[in-house]
C-alpha atoms as one frame of an Amber mdcrd trajectory, in Angstrom:
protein
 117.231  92.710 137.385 118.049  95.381 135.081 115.082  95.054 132.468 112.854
  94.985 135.754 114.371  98.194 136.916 114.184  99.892 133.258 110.543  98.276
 132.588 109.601  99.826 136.556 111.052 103.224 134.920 109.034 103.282 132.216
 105.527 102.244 133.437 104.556 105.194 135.147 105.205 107.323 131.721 103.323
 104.408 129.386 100.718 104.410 131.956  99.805 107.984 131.256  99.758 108.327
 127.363  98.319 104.992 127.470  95.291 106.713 129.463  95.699 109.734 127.390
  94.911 107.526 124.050  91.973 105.839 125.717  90.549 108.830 126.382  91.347
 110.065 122.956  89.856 107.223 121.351  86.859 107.264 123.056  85.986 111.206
 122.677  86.652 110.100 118.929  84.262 107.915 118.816  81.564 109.669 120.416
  82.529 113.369 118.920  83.845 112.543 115.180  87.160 113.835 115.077  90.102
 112.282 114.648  91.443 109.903 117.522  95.185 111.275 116.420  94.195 115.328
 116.718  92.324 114.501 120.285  95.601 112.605 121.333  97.843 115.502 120.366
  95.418 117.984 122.409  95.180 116.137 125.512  98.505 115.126 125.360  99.837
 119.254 125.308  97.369 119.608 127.726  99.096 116.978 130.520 102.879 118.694
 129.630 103.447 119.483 133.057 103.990 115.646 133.611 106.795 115.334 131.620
 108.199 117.539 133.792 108.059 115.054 136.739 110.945 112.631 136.241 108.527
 109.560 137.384 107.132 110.161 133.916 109.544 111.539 131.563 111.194 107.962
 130.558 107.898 106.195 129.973 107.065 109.313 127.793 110.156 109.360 126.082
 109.956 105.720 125.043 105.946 105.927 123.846 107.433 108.871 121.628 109.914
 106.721 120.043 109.736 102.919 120.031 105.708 103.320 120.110 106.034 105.214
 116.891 108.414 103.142 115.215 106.631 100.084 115.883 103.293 101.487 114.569
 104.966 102.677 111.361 106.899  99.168 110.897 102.556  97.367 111.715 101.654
 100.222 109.238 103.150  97.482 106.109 100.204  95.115 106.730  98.206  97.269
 105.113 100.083  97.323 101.736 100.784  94.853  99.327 102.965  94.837  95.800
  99.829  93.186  93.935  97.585  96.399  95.183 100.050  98.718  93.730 100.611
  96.678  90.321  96.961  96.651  89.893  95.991  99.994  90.158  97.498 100.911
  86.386 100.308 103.131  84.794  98.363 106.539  84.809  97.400 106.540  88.436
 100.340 105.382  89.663 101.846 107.863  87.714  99.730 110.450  88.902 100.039
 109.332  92.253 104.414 109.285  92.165 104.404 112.446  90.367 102.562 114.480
  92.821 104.272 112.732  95.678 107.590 113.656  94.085 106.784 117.599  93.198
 105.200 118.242  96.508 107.939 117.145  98.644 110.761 119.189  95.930 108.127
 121.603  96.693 108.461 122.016 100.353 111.622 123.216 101.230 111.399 125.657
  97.923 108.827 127.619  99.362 110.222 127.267 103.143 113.061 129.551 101.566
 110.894 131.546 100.007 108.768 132.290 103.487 112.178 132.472 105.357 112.003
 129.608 107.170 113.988 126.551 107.152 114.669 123.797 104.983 113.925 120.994
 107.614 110.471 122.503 107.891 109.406 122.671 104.447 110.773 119.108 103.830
 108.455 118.168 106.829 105.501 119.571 106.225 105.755 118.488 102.477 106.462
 115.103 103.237 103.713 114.804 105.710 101.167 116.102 102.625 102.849 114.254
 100.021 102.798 110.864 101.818 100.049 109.877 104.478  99.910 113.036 106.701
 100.767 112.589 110.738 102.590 109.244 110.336 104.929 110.458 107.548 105.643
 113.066 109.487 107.180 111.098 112.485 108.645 109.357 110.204 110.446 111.779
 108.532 110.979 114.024 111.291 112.648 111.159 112.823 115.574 111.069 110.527
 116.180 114.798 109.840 119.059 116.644 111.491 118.102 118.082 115.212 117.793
 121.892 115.937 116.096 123.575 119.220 112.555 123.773 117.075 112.317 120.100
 115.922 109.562 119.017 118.061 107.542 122.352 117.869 107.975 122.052 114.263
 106.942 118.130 114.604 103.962 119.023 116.581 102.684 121.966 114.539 103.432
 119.729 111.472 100.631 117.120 113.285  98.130 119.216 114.334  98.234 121.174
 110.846  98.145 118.049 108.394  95.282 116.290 110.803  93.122 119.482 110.583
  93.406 120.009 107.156  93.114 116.059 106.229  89.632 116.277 108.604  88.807
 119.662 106.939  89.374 117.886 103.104  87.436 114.619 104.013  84.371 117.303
 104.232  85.136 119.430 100.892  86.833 117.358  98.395  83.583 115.041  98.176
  81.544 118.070  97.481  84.267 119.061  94.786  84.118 115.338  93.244  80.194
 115.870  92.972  80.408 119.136  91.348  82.839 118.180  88.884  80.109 114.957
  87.916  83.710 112.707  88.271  82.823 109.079  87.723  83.964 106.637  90.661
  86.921 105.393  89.595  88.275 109.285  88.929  86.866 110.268  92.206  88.731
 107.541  94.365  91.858 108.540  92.793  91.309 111.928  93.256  90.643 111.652
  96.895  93.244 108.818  97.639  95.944 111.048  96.144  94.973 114.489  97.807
  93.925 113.933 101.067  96.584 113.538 103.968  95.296 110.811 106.266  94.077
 107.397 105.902  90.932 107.394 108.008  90.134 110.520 106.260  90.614 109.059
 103.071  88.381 106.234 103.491  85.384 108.076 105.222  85.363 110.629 101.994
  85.697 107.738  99.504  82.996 105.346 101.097  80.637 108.485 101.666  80.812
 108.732  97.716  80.618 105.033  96.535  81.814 101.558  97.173  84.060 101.723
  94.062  85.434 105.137  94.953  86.259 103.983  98.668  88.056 101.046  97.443
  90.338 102.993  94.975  90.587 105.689  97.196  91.667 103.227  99.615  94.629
 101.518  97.305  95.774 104.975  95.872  96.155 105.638  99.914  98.083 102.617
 100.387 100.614 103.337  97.327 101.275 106.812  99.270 102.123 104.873 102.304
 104.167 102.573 100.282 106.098 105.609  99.325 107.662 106.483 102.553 110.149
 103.899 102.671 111.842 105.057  99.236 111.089 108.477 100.328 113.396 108.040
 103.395 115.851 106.136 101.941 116.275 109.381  99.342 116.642 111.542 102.076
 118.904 109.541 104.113 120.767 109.668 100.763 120.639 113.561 100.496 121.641
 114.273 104.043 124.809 111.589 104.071 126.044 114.774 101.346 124.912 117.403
 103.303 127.923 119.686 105.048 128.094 118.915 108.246 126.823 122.400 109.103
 123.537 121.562 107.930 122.998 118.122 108.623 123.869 114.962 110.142 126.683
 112.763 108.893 126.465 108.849 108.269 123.154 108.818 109.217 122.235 104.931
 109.052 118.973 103.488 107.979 116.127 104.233 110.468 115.568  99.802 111.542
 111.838 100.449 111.422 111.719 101.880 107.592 113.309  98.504 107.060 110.628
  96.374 109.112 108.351  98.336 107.212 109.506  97.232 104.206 109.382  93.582
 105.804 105.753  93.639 106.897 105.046  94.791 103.351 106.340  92.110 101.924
 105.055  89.651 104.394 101.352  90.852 103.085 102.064  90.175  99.605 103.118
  86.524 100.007  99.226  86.201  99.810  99.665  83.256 103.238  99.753  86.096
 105.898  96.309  84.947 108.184  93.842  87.979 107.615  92.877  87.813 111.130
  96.363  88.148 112.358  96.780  91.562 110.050  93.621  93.261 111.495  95.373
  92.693 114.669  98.529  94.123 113.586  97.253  96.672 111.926  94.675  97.374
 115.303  98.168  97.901 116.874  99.747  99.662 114.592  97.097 102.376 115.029
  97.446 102.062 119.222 101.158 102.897 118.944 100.630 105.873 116.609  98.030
 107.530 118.790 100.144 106.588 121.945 103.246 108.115 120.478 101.588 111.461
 119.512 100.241 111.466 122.916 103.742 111.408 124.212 104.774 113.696 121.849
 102.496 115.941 123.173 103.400 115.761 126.316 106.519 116.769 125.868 105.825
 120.130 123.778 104.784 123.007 126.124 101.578 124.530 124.269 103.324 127.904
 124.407 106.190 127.083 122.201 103.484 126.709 119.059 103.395 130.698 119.127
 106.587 130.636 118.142 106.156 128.706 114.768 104.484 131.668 112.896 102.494
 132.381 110.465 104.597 131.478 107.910 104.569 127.764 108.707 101.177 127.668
 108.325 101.248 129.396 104.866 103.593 126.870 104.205 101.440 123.366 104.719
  98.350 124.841 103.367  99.837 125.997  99.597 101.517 122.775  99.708  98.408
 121.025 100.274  96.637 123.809  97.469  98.913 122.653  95.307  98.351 118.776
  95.702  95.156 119.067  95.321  95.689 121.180  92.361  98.230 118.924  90.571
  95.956 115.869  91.179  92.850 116.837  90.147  94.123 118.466  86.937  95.968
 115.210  86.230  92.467 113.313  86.786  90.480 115.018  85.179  92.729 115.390
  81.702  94.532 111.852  82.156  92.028 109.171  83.504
């Protein structure tokens, strides 16, 4: 009686980002932007309904367990043989810039006056595959009264720019005569998002989308070490300025799970399209929630800062990658 009175709860809520990612979907695939930016806009747009209690528990839960089960889906799209066959240099390449971006972050947060939780945000959501590392991470990380703006603004920044690099990277790649091979890892290792990555690498070549595509995948690979690091750093944080015993997040671990499911090689490939058709419902139906529950207001408050912030970390990506490519590969 109780599940039917918590389910009852929570349908009202579901119902509404469910309708907000149908929409968003659909204006995506008649307009050309991403389905995860049009979610985030309708979604601040409806705030006033999570306002209404009817709503506010369905909303909640779509921000939450909808996310965490799209992240855990999010495995079936890497496997240990993809990562093994890409080669030492640009894995290295890839690792290294993953690694220096995210020390990055919080470096020049400081250095901008703002926070640490911000610039390890933002960074992570550059270094690592753009709106879904940053639920992920911002997930884990201590609480303040700004941790959803900072969430949202951390969205709505990465998918712009990750739209905004899809367009001028490829142009880049073409002026710089890179070969395919050079160009896929250039563009799987710079550019935030996954759709994004594979509409620049296709528009460039068949070899280029498919390395683009598996340098992508390594990136996503990366976020369960990446949280299990941080997880590490903020068990020794004082408890001033962070949580304490903070266990492992149960979804990093499924992700790892799904992963390894994949690389068995005797996962049905039907049965991952499906999965991974999900996982990308339950993302775009979480940051619908989530944006739902941030008034549109409270973005003024971020500053400009914060966006200085996400775009030289994203400068300096680039930056690290290409000069990498182009001396190493």
């Amino acid at each position: 009686m109780s599940i039917l009175k918590n389910v009852k709860s929570i349908f009202p809520g579901f119902l509404v980002t469910f309708l907000v990612a149908i929409s968003a979907k659909f204006l995506s695939n008649n307009y050309g932007a991403p389905t995860i930016l049009f979610a985030l806009l309708l979604g601040m747009s409806l705030h006033f309904l999570y306002t209404e209690t009817l709503c506010e528990k369905g909303i909640d839960f779509a921000s939450k367990y909808l996310l965490q089960l799209g992240i855990i889906l999010l495995g079936f799209g890497v496997t240990w043989q993809q990562i093994v066959k890409i080669g030492f240099k640009p894995l290295s390449i890839v690792l290294c810039a993953i690694i220096f971006t995210i020390l990055l972050g919080p470096i020049l947060a400081k250095f901008l006056n703002r926070g640490w939780r911000i610039g390890v945000l933002t960074s992570s959501a550059v270094a690592i595959c753009g709106a879904s590392a940053a639920l992920a991470i911002s997930s884990i990380l201590p609480k303040n009264k700004f941790s959803e703006q900072n969430t949202l603004f951390t969205i709505v920044s990465v998918t712009t720019l990750s739209t905004l690099t899809m367009i001028v990277y490829p142009l880049l790649v073409r002026y710089l005569n890179m070969d395919d091979f050079s160009a896929g890892v250039f563009l799987g290792a710079s550019i935030h998002d996954v759709a994004q990555v594979v509409g620049a690498g296709y528009g460039i070549s068949k070899t280029a989308g498919d390395t683009a595509t598996l340098i992508k995948m390594v990136r996503v690979a990366s976020l369960f070490p990446i949280v299990l690091i941080l997880l590490c750093f903020l068990q020794n944080k004082p408890k001033s300025g962070a949580l304490t015993n903070v266990p492992i997040p149960f979804f990093i671990v499924g992700f790892l799970m799904t992963i390894f499911l994949n690389s068995t090689g005797n996962f049905p490939e039907s049965l991952k399209i499906i999965f991974l058709d999900i996982s990308a419902w339950c993302i775009a139906l979480a940051i619908s929630a989530i944006g739902m529950k941030t008034a549109l207001s409270s973005l003024r408050h971020v500053g400009y800062q914060a966006i200085l912030l996400i775009v030289f970390e994203s400068i300096f990506l680039m930056t690290f990658v290409l000069v990498c490519v182009l001396n190493l590969i």
